[in-house]
N, C-alpha and C positions, 0 to 999 in steps of 0.2 A: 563520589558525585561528579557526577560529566558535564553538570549544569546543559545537560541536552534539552529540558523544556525550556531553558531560558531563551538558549538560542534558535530552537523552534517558535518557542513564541513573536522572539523579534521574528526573526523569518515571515510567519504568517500575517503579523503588523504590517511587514513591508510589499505582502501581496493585496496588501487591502482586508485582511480577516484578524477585526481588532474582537480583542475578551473571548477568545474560541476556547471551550472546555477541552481538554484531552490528559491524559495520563499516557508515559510513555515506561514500558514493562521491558527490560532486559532482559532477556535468553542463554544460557549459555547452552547452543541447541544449534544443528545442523537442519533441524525438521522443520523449524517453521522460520524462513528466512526475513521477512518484513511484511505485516499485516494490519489492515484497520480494520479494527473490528466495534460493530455498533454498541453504544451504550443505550443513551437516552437521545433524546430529536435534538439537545442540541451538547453531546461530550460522545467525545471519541476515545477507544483504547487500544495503543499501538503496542503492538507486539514486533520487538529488534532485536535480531541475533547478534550476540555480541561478536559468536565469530564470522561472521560476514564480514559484520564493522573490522574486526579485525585484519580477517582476508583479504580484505580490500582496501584498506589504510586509510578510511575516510577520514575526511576534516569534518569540525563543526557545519559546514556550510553543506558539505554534499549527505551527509546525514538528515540535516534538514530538507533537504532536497529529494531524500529519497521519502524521508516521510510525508511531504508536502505530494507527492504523486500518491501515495494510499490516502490522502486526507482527502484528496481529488474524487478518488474512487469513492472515499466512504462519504462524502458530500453527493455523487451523483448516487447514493444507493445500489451501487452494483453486488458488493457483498450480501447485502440485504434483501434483496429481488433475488439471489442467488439460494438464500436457504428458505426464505418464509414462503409458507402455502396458506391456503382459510385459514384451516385449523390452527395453524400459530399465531395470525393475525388475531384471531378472538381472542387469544388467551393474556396476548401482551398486554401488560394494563388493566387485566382483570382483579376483582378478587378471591381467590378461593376459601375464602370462610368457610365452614359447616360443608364444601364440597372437596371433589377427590379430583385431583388432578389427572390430566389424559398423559398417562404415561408413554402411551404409542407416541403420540402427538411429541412429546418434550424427545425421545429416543430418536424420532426421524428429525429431529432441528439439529440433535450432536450430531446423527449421521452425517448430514447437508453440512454440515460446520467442519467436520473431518476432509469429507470429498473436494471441497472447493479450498482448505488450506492445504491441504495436503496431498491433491491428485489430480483435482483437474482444472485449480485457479481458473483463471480468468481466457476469456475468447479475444483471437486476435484484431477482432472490433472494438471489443471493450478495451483491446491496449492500445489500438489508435486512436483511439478517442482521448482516453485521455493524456498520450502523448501529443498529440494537435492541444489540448486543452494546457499541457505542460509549456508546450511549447510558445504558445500566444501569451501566459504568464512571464514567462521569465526570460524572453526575447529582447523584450525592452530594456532591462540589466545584463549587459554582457559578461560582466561576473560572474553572472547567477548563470544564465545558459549557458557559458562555455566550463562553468566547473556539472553542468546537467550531462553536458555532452563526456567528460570528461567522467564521470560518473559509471556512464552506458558503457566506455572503452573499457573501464575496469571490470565492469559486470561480464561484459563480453568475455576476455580476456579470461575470467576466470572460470566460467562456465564451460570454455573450450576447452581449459587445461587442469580441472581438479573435479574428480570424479565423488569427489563431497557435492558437489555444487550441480548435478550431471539435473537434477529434477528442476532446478528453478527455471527452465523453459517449459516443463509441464505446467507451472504456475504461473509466471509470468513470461509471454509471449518475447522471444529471442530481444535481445538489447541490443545484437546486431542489424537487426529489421529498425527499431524505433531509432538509433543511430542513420540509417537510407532515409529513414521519415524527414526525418528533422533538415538534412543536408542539402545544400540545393540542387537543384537538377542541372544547370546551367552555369556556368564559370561568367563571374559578374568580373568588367573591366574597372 
């Protein structure tokens, strides 16, 4: 036990997100490196590679940290808007007594759930976006944003030099880029 939702939950306490539902699922997996993925309108289920975590020697603080940027995501519905079409809209929440379920329909939701975990994650809009949205949270703690920043060097870092890790710019948008985001433009006296 890592007491990882403990110290997610404080985490999320301390950005202002008190009683948030979520389950956090360990991986021992190269293929899906850290993901929120929708439950109900209001519980999240994060999906974290343990050896990421590992590869990257995080602490309690930037674990939380990484997960608090998918909890971003899966709070703006980006994963969401990403696999659901009509057809799965009607079905959520339905109930199928006495009927037969659209097998096409549930087949193209794994498909859409494979493609976007696994190939073509998220657009380099959607990773500024919620990098500015990261950024404006955890500004005001410099703790919090410099172990953020501190975070991106290691993802960086390790994307450049370990060919385990060569896809997680297909999924999530260079750490090097959100690193130029975040810095200033200008040398402040």
């Amino acid at each position: 036990d890592f007491e990882l939702e403990k110290s997610f939950s404080a985490f999320l306490e301390q950005q202002g997100y008190f009683e948030k539902k979520f389950k956090i699922l360990l991986c021992d997996s190269n293929e899906v490196f850290h993901l929120a993925l929708p439950s109900s309108s209001d519980e999240v289920i994060f999906l974290l590679s343990m050896k990421l975590v590992r590869s990257l020697d995080l602490s309690k603080l930037e674990i939380s940290i990484l997960l608090f940027e998918d909890y971003l995501r899966w709070k703006n519905d980006l994963f969401k808007k990403m696999v659901t079409n009509k057809d799965i809209d009607q079905l959520i929440g339905s109930n199928f007594n006495g009927k037969t379920l659209d097998k096409a329909a549930l087949d193209a939701l794994l498909k859409r759930y494979s493609e976007v975990a696994f190939e073509k994650g998220f657009t380099f809009q959607q990773q500024f976006d919620i990098t500015k949205e990261m950024e404006s949270s955890l500004k005001s703690d410099l703790k919090n944003f410099s172990a953020y920043l501190l975070m991106l060097e290691k993802l960086d870092n390790l994307v450049k030099s370990s060919t385990l890790y060569k896809k997680y710019n297909q999924i999530y948008p260079s750490p090097e880029l959100q690193i130029n985001w975040l810095r200033p433009k200008e040398k402040i006296l």
